[in-house]
C-alpha positions in Angstrom: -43.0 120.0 -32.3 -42.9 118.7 -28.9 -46.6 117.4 -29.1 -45.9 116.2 -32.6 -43.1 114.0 -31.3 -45.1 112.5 -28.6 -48.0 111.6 -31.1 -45.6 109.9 -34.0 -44.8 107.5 -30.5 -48.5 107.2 -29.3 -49.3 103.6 -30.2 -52.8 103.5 -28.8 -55.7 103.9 -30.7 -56.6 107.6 -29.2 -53.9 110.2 -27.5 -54.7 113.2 -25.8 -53.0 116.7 -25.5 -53.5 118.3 -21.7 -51.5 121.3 -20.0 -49.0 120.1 -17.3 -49.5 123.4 -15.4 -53.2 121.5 -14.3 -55.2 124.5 -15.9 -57.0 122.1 -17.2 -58.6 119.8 -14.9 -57.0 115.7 -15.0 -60.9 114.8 -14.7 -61.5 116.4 -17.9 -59.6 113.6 -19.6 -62.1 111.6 -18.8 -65.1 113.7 -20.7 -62.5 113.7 -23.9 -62.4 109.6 -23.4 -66.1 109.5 -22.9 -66.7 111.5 -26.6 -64.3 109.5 -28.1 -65.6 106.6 -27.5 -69.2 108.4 -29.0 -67.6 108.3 -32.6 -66.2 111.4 -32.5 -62.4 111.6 -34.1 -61.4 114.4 -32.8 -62.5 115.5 -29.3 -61.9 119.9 -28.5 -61.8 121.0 -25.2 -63.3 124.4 -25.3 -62.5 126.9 -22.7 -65.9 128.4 -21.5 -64.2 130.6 -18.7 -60.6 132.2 -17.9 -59.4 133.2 -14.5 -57.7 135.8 -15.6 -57.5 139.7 -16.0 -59.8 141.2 -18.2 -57.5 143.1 -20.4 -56.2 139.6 -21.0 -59.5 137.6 -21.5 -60.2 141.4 -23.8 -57.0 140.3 -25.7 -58.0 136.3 -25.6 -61.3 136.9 -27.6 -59.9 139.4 -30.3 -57.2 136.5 -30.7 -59.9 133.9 -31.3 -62.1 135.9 -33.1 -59.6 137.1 -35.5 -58.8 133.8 -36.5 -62.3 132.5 -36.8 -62.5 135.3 -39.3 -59.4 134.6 -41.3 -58.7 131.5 -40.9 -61.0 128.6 -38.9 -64.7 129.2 -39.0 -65.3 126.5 -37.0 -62.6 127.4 -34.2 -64.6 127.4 -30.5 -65.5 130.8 -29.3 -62.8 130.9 -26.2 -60.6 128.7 -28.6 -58.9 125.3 -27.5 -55.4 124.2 -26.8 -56.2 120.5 -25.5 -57.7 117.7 -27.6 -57.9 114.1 -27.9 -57.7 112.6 -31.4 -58.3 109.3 -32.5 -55.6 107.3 -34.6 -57.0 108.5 -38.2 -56.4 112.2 -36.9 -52.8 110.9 -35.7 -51.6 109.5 -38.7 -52.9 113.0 -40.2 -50.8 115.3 -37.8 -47.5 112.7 -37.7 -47.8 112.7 -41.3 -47.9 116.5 -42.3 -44.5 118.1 -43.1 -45.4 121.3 -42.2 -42.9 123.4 -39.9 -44.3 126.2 -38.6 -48.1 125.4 -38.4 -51.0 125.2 -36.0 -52.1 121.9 -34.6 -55.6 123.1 -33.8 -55.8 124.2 -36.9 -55.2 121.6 -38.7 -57.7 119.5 -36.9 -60.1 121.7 -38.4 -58.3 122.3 -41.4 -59.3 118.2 -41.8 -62.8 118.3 -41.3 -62.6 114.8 -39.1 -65.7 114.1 -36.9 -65.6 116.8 -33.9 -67.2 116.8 -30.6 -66.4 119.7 -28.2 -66.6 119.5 -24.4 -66.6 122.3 -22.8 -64.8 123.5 -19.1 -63.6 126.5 -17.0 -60.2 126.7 -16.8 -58.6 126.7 -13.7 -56.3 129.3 -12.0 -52.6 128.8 -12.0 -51.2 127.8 -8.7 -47.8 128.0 -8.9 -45.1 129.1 -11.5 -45.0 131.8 -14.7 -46.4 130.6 -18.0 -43.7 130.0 -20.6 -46.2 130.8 -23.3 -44.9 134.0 -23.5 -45.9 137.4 -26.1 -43.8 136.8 -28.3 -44.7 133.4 -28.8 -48.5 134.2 -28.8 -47.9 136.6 -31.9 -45.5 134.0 -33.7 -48.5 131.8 -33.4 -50.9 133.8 -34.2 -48.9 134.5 -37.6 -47.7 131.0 -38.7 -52.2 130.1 -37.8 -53.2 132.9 -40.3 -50.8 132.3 -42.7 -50.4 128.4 -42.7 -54.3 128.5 -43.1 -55.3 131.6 -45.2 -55.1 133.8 -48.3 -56.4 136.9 -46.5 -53.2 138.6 -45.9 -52.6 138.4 -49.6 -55.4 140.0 -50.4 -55.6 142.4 -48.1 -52.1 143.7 -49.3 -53.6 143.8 -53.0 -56.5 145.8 -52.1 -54.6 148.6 -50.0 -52.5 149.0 -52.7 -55.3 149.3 -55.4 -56.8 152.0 -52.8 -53.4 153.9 -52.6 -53.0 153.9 -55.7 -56.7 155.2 -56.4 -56.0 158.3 -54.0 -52.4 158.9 -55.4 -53.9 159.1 -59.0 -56.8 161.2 -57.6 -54.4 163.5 -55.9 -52.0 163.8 -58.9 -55.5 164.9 -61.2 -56.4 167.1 -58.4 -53.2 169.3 -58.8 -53.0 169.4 -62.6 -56.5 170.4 -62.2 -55.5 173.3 -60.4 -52.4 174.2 -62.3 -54.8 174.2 -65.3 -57.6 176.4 -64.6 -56.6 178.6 -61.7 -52.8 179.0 -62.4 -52.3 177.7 -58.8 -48.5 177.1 -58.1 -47.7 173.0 -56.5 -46.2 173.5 -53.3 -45.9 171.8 -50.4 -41.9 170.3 -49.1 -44.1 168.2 -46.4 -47.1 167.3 -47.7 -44.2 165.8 -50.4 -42.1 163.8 -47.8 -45.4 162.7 -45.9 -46.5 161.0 -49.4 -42.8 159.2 -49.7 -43.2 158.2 -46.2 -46.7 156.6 -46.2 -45.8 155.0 -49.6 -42.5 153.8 -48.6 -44.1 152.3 -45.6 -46.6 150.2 -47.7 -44.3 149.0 -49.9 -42.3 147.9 -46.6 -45.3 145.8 -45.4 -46.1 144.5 -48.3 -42.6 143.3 -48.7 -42.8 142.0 -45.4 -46.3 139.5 -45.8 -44.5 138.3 -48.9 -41.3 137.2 -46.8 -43.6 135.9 -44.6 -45.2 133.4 -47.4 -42.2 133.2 -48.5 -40.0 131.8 -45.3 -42.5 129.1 -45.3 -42.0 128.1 -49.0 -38.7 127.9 -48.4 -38.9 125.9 -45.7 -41.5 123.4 -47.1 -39.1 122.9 -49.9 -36.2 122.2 -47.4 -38.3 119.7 -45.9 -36.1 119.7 -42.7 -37.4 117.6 -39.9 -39.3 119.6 -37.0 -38.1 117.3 -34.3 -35.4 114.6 -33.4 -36.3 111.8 -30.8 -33.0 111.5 -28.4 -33.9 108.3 -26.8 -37.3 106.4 -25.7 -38.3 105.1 -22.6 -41.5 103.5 -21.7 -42.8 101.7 -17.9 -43.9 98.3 -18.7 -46.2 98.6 -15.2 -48.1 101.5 -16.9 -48.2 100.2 -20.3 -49.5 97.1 -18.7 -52.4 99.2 -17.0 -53.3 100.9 -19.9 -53.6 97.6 -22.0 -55.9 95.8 -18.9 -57.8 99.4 -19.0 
């Protein structure tokens, strides 16, 4: 929402998105300018490298590569958090009433013109990262189900499946009881059966809510952001117009 509110006040022709933490080089600005500039309408910066731990870079790519499998086909292989769109791609985002979305992904949700440049991300100096677990995994959710049917579908086909083996099971016994005369028993094998249905029904439940919550928050159509005041330096602005 944050970025969102600084696009609707970007008056230029481009704007670009860049980490304040300086991950991401100032310099590459210049690369996203440069693309621009070579008719590209959106410009994705692509992480190539990540000074990080392994078990985090491990969890990194399963993240991306999840998503290019449910969701964005077209999503770079180390995925991309900073971007420069031009002012066709701005009017798109501004204009979108979506609440709990994914920019990135509806940049390639639009199919505008993309270039990718490419860059190793830096190490963090200073400071702790506010982008925390939890807020990865909210992400990851409102990407996959802002932009995909696969949940859905997934849900349907496990519950044809259990319901295959449940019927299989039920013929199975009356089989038995049939021909051999072989008593049903089984207390546990009982309560494991209620469990493991009882716990699919509970998921299920829970990626409709999901779908849900964001119908009903669609048809609320309550604003993502509110702009408190506006300030702007006329030296800078004067700059950027000479520029």
């Amino acid at each position: 929402m944050a970025i969102l509110a600084g696009l609707q006040e970007a008056t230029g022709a481009a704007a670009a998105v860049l980490s304040a933490d300086l991950q991401e080089p100032p310099e590459l600005l210049l690369k996203l300018v440069a693309a621009w500039r070579g008719g590209a309408t959106a410009v994705l910066a692509a992480r190539t490298a990540r000074p990080e731990p392994w078990a985090t870079r491990a969890a990194a790519n399963l993240y991306y590569r999840t998503l290019r499998r449910l969701a964005f086909e077209t999503m770079p292989t180390g995925g991309f958090d900073c971007f420069l769109v031009g002012r066709a791609a701005i009017e798109f985002l501004t204009g979108s009433r979506e609440v709990h979305t994914s920019l990135p992904g509806l940049i390639l949700w639009a199919g505008f013109p993309v270039a990718i440049v490419p860059y190793e991300r830096l190490a963090r100096s200073e400071g702790r990262s506010r982008w925390t677990f939890a807020k990865k995994v909210k992400h990851f959710i409102d990407s996959v189900i802002s932009f995909s049917y696969a949940p859905l579908r997934w849900m349907s086909v496990a519950g044809a499946v259990v319901a295959l083996v449940a019927f299989a099971y039920a013929g199975l016994l009356i089989a038995l009881k049939i021909f051999r005369n072989q008593p049903i028993q089984g207390w546990t094998s009982l309560m494991v059966a209620i469990a493991f249905f009882s716990g699919v029904q509970l998921l299920s439940l829970g990626i409709l809510g999901e779908y849900l919550w964001r119908t009903l928050d669609a048809a609320r159509a309550r604003k993502g952001f509110l702009v408190r005041e506006r300030t702007s330096h006329p030296d800078l602005l004067a700059r950027t117009k000479e520029d």
